[in-house]
N, C-alpha and C positions, 0 to 999 in steps of 0.2 A: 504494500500500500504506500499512497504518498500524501501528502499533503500541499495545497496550491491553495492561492486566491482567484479565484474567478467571481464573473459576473455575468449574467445574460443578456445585460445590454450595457454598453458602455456610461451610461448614465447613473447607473444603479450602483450605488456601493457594493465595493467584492466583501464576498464571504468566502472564510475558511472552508474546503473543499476538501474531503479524503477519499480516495477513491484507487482503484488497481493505480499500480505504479506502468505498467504496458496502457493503461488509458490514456489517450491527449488532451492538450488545455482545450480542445472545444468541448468534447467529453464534460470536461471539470464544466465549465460555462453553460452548459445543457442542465448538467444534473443540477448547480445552483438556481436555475429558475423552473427546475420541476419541483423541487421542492419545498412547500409552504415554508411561510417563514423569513426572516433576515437573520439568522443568526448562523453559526459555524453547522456545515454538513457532511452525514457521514454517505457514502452510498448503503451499507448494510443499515444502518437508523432509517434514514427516507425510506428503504422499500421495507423495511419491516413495520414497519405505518401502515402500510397498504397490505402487506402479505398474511399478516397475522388474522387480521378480522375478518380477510376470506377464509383462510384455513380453517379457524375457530366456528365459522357460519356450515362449513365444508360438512365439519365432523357431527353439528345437532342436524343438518340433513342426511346424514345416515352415508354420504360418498363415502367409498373404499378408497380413496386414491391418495397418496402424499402429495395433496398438490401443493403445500409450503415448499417441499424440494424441488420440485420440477420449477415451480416459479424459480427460486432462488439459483439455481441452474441453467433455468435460462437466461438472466439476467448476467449472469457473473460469466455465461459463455458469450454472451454480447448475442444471444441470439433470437430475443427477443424482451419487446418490455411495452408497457402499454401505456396509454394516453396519458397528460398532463392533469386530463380531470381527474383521472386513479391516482394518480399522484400525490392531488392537491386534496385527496378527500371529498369531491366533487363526482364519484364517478356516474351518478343518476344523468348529468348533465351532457356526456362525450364520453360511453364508454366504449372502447377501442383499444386494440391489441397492433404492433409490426414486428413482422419476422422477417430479420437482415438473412437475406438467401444464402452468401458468401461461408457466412456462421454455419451451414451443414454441413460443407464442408469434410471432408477429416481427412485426415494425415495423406492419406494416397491421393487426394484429391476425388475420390466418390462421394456423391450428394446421402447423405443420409436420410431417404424415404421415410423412414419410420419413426425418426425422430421429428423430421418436421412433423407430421400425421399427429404422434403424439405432442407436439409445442400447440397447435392448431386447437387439438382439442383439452387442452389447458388452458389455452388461453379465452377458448369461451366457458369454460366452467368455472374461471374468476371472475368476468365478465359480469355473466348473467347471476350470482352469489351477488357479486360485489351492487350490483344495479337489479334488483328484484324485479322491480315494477315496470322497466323499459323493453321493449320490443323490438328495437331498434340496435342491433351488436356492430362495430367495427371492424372486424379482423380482415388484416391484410400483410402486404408482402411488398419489400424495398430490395434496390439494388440487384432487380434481374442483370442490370447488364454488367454487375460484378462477376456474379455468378459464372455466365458465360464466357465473360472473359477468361475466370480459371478452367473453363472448363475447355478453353479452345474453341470455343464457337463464334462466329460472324454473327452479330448481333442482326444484321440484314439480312441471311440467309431463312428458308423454311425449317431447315431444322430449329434453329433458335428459337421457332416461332412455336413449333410443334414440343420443346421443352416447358414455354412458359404457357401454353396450354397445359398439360399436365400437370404442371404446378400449379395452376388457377383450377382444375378439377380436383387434384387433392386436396386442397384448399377447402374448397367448397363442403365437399363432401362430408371433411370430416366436421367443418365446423356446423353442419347442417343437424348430420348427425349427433353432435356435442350438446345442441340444442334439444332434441327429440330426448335424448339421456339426463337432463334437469326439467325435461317436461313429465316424465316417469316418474324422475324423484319429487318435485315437486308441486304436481299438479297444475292444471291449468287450463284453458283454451287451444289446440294444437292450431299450429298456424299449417296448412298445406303446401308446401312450395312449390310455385311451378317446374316445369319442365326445363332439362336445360343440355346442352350437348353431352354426347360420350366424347371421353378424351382421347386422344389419339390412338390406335393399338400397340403404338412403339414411339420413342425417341431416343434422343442420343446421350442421355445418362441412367444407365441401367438400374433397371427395377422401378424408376421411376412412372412408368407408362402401366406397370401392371401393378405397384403400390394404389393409382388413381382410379383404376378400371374395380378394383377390388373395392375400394372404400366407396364408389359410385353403387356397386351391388349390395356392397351389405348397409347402405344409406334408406338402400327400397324397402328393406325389414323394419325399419327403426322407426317407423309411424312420423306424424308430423309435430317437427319443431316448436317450442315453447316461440320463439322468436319469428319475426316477419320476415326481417332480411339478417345476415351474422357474416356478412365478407364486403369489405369497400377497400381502396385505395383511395389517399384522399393526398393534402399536399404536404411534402415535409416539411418536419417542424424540429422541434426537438428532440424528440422519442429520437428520430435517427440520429441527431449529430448523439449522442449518446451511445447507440449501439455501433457509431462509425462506418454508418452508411454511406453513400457518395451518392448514390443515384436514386429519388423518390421513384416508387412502384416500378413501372417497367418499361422509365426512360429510359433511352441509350446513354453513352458518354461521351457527348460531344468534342472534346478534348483530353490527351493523355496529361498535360499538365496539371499540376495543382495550384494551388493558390500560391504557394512558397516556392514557386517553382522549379520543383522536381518533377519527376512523376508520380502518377497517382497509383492508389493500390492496385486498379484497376489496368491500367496500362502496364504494370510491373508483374501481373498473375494474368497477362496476356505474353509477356514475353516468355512467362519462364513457360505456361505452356507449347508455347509452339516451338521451345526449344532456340529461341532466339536470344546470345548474348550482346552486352555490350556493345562489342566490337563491331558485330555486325549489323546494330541496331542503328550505330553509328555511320555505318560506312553504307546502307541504305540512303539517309538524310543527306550525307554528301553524294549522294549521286542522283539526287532530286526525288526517290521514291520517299515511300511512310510504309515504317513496320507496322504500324498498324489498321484496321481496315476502316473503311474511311464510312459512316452513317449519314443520314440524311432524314428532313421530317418527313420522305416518303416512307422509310423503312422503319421510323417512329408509329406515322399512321397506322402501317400495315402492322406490326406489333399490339398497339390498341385494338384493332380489329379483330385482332384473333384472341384477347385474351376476354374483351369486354360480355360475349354470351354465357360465360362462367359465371362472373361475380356477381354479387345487387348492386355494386356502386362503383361508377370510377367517374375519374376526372374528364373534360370534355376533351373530345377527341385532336389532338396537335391539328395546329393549322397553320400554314406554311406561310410566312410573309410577303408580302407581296413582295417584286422584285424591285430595290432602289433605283432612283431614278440616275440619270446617267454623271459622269461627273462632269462637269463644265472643263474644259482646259483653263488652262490660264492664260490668257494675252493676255503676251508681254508688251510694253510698253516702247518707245523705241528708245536709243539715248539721246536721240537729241528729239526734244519733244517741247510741242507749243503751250502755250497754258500762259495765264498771269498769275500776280499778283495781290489783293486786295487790300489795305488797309480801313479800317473800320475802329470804332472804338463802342460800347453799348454800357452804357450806364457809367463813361468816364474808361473804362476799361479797355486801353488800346491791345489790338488782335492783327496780327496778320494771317491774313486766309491764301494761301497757292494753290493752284493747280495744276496737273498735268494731263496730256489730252493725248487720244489716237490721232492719227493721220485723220482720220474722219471728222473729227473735231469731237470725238466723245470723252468725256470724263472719266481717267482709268486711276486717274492719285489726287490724295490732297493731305498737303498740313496745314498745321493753327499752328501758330505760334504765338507767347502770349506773355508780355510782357512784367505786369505787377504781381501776378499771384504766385505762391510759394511754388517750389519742387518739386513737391509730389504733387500736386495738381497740374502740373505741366506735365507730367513725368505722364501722369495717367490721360491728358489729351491727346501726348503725342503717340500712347501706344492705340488709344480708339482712333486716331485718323489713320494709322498704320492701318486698324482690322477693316476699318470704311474703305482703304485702297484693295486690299488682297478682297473684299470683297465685290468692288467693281470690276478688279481684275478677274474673278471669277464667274462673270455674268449675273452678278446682282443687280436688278437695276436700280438706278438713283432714285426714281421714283418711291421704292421702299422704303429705302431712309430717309425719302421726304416725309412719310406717312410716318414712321417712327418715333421722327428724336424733334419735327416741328412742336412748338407748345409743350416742350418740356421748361418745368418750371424749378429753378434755381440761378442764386447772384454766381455773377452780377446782370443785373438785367435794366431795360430800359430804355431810353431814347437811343435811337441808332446813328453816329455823325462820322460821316465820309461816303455815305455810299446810298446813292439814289435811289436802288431798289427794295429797299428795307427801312422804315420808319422806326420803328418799336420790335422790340424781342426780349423773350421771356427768360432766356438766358444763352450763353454762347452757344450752345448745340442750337437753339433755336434759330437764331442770326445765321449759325451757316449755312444751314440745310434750307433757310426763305432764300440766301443770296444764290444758292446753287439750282434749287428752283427756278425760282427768275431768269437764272444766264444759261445754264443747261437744258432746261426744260420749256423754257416760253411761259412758265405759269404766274397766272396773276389771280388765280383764283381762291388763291389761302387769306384764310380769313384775317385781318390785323388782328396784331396782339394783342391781348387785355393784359396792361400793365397796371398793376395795383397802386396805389399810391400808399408810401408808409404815414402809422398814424401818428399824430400829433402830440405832444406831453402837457404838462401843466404851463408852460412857459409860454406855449405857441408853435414851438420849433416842432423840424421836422425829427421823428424818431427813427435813424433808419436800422433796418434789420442787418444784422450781421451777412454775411455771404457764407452760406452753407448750404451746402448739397440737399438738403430735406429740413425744410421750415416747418413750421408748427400750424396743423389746420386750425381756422378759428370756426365758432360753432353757428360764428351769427349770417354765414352766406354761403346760399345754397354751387356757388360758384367757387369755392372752394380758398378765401381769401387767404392771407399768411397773414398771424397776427406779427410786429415785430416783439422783439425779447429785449424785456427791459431789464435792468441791476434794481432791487429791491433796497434799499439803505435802511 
């Protein structure tokens, strides 16, 4: 075991975490916000919160089963743990179970059939203990395309598809069945379930195709389930980063990368299965291929497809984005290039405005330059005239920024002296995008400014407002006045 500070969201005070020492800080950061509370957390305290009251409900309904230890085993093998609401003591509200696939695992690399079967129907007879009165079960299943990956399989191919069918059949099955076996013990209303495919006759992790096909059979003896629906996929959340999930239900893995940028489990139990080292993983990359097989949200859809007549609930079916639009080039500009100069001054405040033009006479650059005000306010004009040029340069048209940044309101602002085309402006971005209008564009149709007048003190004079980026709304005009900011003495 180890001990760490984690937190679930950056904002939250970290709390003492103990938990495996082979567990990671997202792990720690997971189990800190599954479990109630602000104070120091152990992983065996949290889940014996939860485990104990099922077990104890387990034993006065008369179950033969240790399901304190299959829980507790499942949990500590990372191979399953259930919802937030279980956690939080909440579980009437979202109760629900995920079983990380990878975790079946064992040593030789064969899925352990029997064990999932039995986690599956575990995890609905804590479920439906833990939440008596709800009809409504969660159980589901994360990181198929870990799975596959160790198991050597193209997550695009039919086979992969025909594995994570048999998986969403034993699934089903058993938890349907798990249901039917607390409707025995506990009496109830059976709920009927409808009809739903046979799973494939074979796939390509053995035993697995005839574990499904058997628990589908002996599912038809078990009468009908306590429960309406007992199987959904829904979106990751915590539960998985906890068990060390990567991929929610039975997304692909868009990327061998991690966040840290390594590789990911998934991409590393892709190499070792196909028997692909290092070296040659490397020496692929430098010859423009990818060791690994390349997915898409066609072979995502077709995955959902095939898994979705299994379960009662999954997520909506992936839909492929539309294709981005094309990228503009960039014209360039030429180096010797036409354009003037402007001077202007607005509210007292002299500006120099430049331009640079195409052979055509279009508008492709511009700077301010600007005399009285500090450093970083110049600093930051001249890198937005920078993005205003690389944006012309890139087929924006000026028009946009005229829509934009006219009648933006901050000092200095005011009477406009030197330039013909502009009377009043609301502030410099305002001034340049009316001047650039006017000479670029021919437009005389923007409305004049409404320039405030500051208000008056007890002497007579005029009060004026400091120059700041964002003035203070006053409450008394529905036009949106700036009061000024007076010194209180």
């Amino acid at each position: 075991m180890r001990r760490t500070e984690a937190a679930a969201d950056p904002d939250d005070a970290p709390r003492h975490v103990t938990l495996p020492a082979a567990w990671d800080d997202i792990a720690a950061a997971a189990l800190a916000g599954l479990a109630p509370g602000h104070g120091p957390v152990t992983l065996a305290g949290a889940a014996q919160a939860w485990i104990d009251p099922i077990a104890a409900r387990a034993q006065e309904l008369g179950l033969d089963l240790p399901l304190a230890d299959r829980l507790n085993q499942l949990l500590l093998q990372r191979r399953a743990a259930p919802s937030e609401a279980v956690w939080q003591g909440r579980a009437a509200d979202a109760p629900g179970f995920v079983l990380a696939l990878p975790a079946f695992l064992d040593g030789a690399g064969a899925f352990d059939a029997a064990g999932f079967a039995e986690a599956v129907e575990t995890a609905v007879l804590a479920l439906g203990i833990a939440a008596p009165h709800v009809r409504h079960l969660d159980v589901g299943m994360a990181d198929l395309a870990g799975l596959l990956a160790a198991s050597g399989l193209d997550y695009a191919t039919a086979a992969a598809r025909e594995v994570a069918q048999a998986l969403a059949a034993l699934l089903r099955a058993k938890a349907d069945a798990a249901s039917a076996l607390l409707r025995r013990q506990c009496g109830g209303v059976g709920q009927r379930a409808p009809e739903w495919p046979a799973p494939p006759p074979r796939c390509a992790l053995p035993t697995l195709a005839e574990a499904a096909a058997a628990a589908r059979t002996a599912l038809a003896e078990s009468g009908p389930g306590l429960h309406a629906t007992t199987t959904a996929i829904g979106r990751p959340g915590a539960v998985e980063a906890l068990l060390g999930v990567e991929t929610g239900g039975v997304a692909p893995s868009f990327s061998p990368l991690s966040a840290e940028g390594g590789l990911t489990r998934t991409a590393r139990a892709w190499l070792a299965a196909r028997g692909i080292g290092a070296e040659r993983a490397l020496a692929l990359v430098l010859a423009g291929d990818s060791p690994f097989p390349s997915v898409s949200v066609a072979s995502h859809q077709a995955m959902h497809d095939a898994v979705v007549p299994y379960l009662h609930a999954m997520p909506a079916r992936p839909v492929a984005l539309p294709p981005a639009p094309p990228v503009t080039r960039r014209r360039d500009l030429p180096a010797r290039r036409a354009g003037y100069t402007q001077k202007a001054a607005v509210g007292g405040h002299k500006l120099f405005l430049r331009t640079g033009q195409y052979e055509t006479g279009e508008l492709g650059e511009i700077a301010i330059g600007l005399q009285k005000e500090g450093a970083a306010f110049r600093g930051l004009m001249d890198s937005f005239a920078t993005a205003v040029s690389l944006g012309l340069q890139h087929g924006v048209p000026l028009d946009s920024f005229v829509e934009a940044f006219t009648f933006t309101r901050f000092g200095p602002s005011g009477a406009v002296e030197g330039d013909p085309a502009v009377h009043q402006a609301t502030s410099l971005l305002d001034y340049v995008f009316r001047h650039l209008a006017a000479n670029y564009l021919g437009r005389s149709d923007i409305a004049d400014a409404d320039i405030e007048e500051p208000e008056t003190v007890g002497d007579g004079s005029r009060d004026h407002a400091p120059l700041l980026p964002l003035d203070l709304p006053s409450e008394s005009s529905p036009r949106a006045r700036r009061r000024a900011l007076r010194v209180v003495r």
